[in-house]
N, C-alpha and C positions, 0 to 999 in steps of 0.2 A: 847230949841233948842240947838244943838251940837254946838259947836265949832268946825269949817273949819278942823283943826285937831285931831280932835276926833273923824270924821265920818270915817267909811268904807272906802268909794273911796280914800280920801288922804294919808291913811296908808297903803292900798295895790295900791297904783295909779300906780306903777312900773310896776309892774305884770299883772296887767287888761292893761296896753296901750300896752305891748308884748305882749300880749296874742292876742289881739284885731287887731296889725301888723300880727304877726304870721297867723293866721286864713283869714286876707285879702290877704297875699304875698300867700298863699297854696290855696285860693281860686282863683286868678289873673293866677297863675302856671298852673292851673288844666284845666281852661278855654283854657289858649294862648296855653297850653302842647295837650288839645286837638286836636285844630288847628290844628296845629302844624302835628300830629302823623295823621289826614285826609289826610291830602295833599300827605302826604308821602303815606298810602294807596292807595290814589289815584295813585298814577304813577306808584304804581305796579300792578293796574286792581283788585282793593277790594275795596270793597262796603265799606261807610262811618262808623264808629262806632260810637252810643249813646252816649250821656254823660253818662250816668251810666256805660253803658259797658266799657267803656274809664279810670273808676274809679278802675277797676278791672285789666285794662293791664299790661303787663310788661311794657311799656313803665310810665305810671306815678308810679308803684312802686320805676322800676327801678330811674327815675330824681328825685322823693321827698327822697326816701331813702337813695341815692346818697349823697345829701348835708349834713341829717341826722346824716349818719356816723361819716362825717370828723368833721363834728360841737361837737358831742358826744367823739372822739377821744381827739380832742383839749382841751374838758375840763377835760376828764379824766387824761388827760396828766401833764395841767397845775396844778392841785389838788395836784398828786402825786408827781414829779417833785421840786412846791414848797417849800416841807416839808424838804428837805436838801439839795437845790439846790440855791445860791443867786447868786443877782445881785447887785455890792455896788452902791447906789443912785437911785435904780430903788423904783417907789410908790409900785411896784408888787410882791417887793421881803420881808423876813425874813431878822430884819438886821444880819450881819454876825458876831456881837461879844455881844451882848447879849441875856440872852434869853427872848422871846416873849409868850405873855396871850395863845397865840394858844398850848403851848407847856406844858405847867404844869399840872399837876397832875388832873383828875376828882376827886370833891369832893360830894360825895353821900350827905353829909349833906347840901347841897348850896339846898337855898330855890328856890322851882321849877326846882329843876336840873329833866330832862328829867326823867321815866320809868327806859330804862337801865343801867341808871347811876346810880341808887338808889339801881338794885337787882345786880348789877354787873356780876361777872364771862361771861360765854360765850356773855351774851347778850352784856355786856362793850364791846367786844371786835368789836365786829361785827359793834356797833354803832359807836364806834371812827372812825370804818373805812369805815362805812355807806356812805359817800358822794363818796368814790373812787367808791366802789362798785357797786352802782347807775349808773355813769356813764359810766362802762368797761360794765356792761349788755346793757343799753342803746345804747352803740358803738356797740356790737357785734350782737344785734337784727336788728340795723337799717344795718349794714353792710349783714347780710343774708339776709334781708327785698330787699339791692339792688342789691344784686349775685341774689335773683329770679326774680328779675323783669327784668336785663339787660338777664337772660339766656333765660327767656319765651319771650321776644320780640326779641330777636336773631333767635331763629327758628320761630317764626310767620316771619319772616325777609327771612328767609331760607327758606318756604314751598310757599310762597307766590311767590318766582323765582323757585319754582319747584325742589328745592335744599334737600338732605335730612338733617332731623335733626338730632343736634349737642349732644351727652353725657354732661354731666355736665362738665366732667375731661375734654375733649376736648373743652369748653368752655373754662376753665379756664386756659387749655395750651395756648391758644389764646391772643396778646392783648390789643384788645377793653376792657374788665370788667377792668383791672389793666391801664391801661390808663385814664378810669375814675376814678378810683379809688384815683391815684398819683395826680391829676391836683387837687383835692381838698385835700387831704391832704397837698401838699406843700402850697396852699393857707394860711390854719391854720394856719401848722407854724410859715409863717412871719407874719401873725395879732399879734401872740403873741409877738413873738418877737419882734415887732415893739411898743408894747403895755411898752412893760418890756424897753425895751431903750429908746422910747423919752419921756418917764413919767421921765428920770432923768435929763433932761434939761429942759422938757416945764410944763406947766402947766395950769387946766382949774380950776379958782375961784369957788366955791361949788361944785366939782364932786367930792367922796367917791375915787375916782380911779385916783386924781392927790394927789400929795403933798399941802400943805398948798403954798400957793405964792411966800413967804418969805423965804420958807426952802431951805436951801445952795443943790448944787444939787447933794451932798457926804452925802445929809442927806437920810440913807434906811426906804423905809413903809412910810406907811399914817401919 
């Protein structure tokens, strides 16, 4: 029989309880976002929509995409940012006078180093910078994902009072989408930044993301 740490669940336990949040908060959303977008039908004199059909609106494009974005901006950001950007005493930053494992040389001959690392040339380069990458397509899919979903529920919004519909560019001269847009980006920001400065005063006893307990709080990194 396995040892508790040996099995599947407790190695990837991180991942499966986000994932498992994730999937319930987007299912909870989808539900109350439902509601939600009836009622509001309702008072402009349109008939109820499905849930399925409801899976398809602008309107839960637009609100899951929405959050999407700003969440995928925020990492992209923090990723990039990190790499020559410090903070002294923060757990989040690069310390600022020596250099760090993150920062040295890939070594092709290191056992089990990754596929790209071993054929080098283009592939190296791509992979080093594989994590930014991931996240700036990430941000910019979910960010189109919610310009269609806030522009298609804008004129269902618009034809519904009899109103013609809007161009894209005339949407976007508008601003409802950039008003959504800013209330969660500025959100982001301060998590991070609140994440980067009170990691250099306080501290949480076994989390990867404080300082050791002990550590003076001019001491930079984990």
């Amino acid at each position: 029989m396995k040892n508790k740490k040996q099995s599947f669940y407790y190695k990837n336990s991180l991942s499966i309880v986000f994932i498992i949040l994730f999937v319930s908060a987007l299912g909870a959303q989808a539900f109350f976002g439902w509601k939600e977008n009836n009622e509001n039908l309702k008072d402009l004199g349109s008939p109820d929509l499905l849930f399925s059909a409801y899976l398809k609106s602008g309107h839960f494009f637009s609100s899951t995409f929405e959050n999407f974005q700003s969440e995928f901006l925020q990492m992209a950001l923090y990723v990039m940012l990190t790499i020559s950007l410090r903070q002294v005493g923060s757990a989040e930053s690069k310390d600022p006078e020596k250099p760090e494992e993150v920062d040295r040389l890939p070594d092709p001959t290191r056992k089990d180093a990754p596929g790209p690392v071993k054929k080098g040339g283009w592939r190296l380069v791509l992979y080093q910078n594989s994590l930014s990458i991931a996240f700036v397509i990430l941000f910019l899919v979910s960010w189109a994902g919610h310009l269609y979903g806030s522009f298609k529920d804008a004129n269902l919004q618009e034809s519904l009072k009899g109103k013609p519909e809007k161009s894209l560019l005339d949407f976007l001269a508008e601003p409802q989408f950039w008003f959504e847009t800013f209330q969660n980006w500025q959100s982001e920001f301060l998590s991070v930044a609140s994440i980067v400065i009170l990691t250099i005063f306080l501290r949480q006893k076994g989390s990867p993301e404080s300082k050791p307990v002990d550590a003076a709080h001019t001491e930079t990194g984990k």
